[in-house]
N, C-alpha and C positions, 0 to 999 in steps of 0.2 A: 504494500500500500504506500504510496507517496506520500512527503510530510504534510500537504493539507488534508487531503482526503484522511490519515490517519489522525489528525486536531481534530475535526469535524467532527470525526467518527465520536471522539472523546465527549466533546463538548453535547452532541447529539444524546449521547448515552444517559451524562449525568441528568439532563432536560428529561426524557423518558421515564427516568426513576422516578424523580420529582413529581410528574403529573397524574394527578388523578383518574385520567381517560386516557387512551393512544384511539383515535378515533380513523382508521384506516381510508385513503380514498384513492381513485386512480392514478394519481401522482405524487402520492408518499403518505402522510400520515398528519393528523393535526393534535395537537398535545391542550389539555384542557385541565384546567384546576381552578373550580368552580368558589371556592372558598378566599382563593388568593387571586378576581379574578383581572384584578386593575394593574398587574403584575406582566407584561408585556414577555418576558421571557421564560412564564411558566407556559404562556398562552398565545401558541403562533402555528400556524400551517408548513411543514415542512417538506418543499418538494422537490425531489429527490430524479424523476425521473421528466422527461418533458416532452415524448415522444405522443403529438395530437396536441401537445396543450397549448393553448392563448391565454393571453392574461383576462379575456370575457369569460372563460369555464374557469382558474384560478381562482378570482373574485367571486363568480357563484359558490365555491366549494368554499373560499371564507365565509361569507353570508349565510350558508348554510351549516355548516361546522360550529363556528361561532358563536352565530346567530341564536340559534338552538341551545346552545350552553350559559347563556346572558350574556356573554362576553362584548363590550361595547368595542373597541376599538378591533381592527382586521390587521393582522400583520402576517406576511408570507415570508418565510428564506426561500430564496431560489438558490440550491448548490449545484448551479453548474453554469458556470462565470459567464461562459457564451450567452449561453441562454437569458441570463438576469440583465446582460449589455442588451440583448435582443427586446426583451419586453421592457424595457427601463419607460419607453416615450409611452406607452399605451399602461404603464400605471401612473403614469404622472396624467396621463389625458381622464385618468379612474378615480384623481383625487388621494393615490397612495406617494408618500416622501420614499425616496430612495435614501439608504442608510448603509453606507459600505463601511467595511472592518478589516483591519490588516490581519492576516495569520502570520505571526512570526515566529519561527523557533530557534532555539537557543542552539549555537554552530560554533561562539569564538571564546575565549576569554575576553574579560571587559578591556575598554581603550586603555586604564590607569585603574592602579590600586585601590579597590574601597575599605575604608574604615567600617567595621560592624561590629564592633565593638558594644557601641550604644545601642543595639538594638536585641532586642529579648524574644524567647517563642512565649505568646499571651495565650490566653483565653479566650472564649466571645462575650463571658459579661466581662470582663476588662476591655474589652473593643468596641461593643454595644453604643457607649454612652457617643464615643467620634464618629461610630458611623453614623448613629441617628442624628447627630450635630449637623456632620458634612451633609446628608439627605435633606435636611429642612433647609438649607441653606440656598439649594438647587430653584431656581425661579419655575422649573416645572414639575416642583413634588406638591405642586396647591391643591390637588385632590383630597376631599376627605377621605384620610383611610389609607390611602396611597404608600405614606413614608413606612408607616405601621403593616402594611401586605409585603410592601420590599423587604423590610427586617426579619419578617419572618419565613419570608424567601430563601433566606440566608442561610437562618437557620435550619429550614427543611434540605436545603442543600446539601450542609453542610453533615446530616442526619444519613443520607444515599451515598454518602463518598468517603472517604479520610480527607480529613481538611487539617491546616493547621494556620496558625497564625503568627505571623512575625509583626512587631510592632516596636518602635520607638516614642519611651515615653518623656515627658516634661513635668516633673513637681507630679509624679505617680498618674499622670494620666495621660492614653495613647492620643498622641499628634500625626503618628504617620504610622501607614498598615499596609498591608498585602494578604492575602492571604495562596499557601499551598494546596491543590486537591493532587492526588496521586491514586493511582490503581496499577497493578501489576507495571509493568514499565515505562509507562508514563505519567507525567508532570504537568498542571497547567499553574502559572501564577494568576491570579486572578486581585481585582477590585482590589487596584493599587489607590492609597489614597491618602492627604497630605491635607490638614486643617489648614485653612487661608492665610491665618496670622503664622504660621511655621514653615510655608514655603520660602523657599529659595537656600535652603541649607544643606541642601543633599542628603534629607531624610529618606524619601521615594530611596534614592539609588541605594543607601546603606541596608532600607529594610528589605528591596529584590534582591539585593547582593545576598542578603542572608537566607533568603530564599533560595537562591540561587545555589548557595551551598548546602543546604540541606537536600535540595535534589539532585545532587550529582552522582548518587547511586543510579538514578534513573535514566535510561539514554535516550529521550526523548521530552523535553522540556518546550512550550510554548505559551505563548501569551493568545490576546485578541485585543486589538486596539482600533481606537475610533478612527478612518484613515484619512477625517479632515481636522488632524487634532496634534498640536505638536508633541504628545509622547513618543510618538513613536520614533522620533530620531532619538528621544533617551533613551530608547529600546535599544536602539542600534548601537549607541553608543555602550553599552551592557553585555555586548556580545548576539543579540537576537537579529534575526534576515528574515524578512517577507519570503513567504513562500505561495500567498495565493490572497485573495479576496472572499468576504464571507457577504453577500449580499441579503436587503431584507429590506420590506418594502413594509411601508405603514401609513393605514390610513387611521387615526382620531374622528372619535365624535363629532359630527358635523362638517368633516374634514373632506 
């Protein structure tokens, strides 16, 4: 398996355990979890094969999927990059945002030596209090209910996989996190994140470095990063290389 297709596979997995339904349909599968349902990545149409398909039968198979689950907002992965370039103008003509993600996995040692020194394996109620800080802080967590479905996202996640948590603390409380999941030989770093007033210190890099080293038994390490978002040259700069595109189309409420 190639290194996106083998991220995907991962990242797909963990998603499946998580959801409540796996709701089967002619071009892959749509994942539902009715409880957490404002939670966009518990709750997305995953299409996997694309042979007949348009983005008109896609959108009906969201509308009906979804639709049928309460689920308000539509969101599709399209894994297979052609194809998601091919239908990008006919979901933006549907009212869906296109939303691309870098796959990158870890290939180098970092550009320069990091200190990790200061940074500790935590808990989640040691994490908890930063991550619900950083989520309220977000101009689009105004949903009621919203910041409170993601935390406990987190948690359900984190319940389906071995996860672990690196974090650097200030006066005993976490300012900057990441978290590790792992399974048999592979690694993803996941929901790196760095409180506003403690950026620019080179927390992020100390707590992925320690990350980093805690997964070097594993030979197969990646991330997923926003790919209009400048992490991801701190990625690179880390040691991590793009290896493909993770596409995903979303339509909102009234959207």
């Amino acid at each position: 398996m190639d290194p996106w297709h083998r991220a995907i596979a991962f990242v797909r997995t963990v998603d499946e355990r998580a959801a409540e339904q796996v709701v089967p349909f002619r071009w892959g599968r749509g994942l539902i979890h009715r409880r957490l349902k404002l939670v966009h990545d518990l709750n997305y149409l995953i299409v996997d094969r694309v042979d007949g398909a348009d983005v008109g039968a896609l959108a009906a198979e969201a509308n009906r999927i979804q639709g049928e689950a309460g689920i308000a907002h539509r969101r599709i992965n399209v894994d297979d990059q052609a194809a998601a370039d091919r239908f990008a103008p006919a979901f933006a003509a549907a009212g869906y945002k296109a939303e691309r993600f870098v796959v990158m996995v870890h290939r180098r040692p970092p550009g320069r030596q990091v200190d990790t020194s200061g940074v500790r394996e935590i808990d989640w109620t040691q994490l908890r209090p930063a991550r619900e800080l950083e989520l309220r802080q977000q101009a689009w967590a105004t949903a009621p209910g919203l910041v409170s479905q993601i935390l406990a996202k987190h948690e359900l996640t984190a319940s389906r996989i071995t996860t672990r948590y690196f974090g650097a603390l200030v006066d005993g409380g976490v300012v900057s996190s990441c978290e590790l999941r792992t399974t048999s030989d592979v690694a993803q770093i996941e929901t790196v994140e760095t409180l506003e007033a403690f950026r620019r210190r080179g927390l992020s890099r100390a707590v992925v470095s320690a990350a980093l080293e805690a997964a070097s038994a594993y030979n197969f390490v990646f991330l997923v990063a926003d790919a209009n978002d400048w992490p991801q040259e701190f990625y690179r700069r880390l040691g991590f290389e793009q290896v493909g595109i993770e596409s995903r189309f979303l339509r909102l409420v009234g959207g």
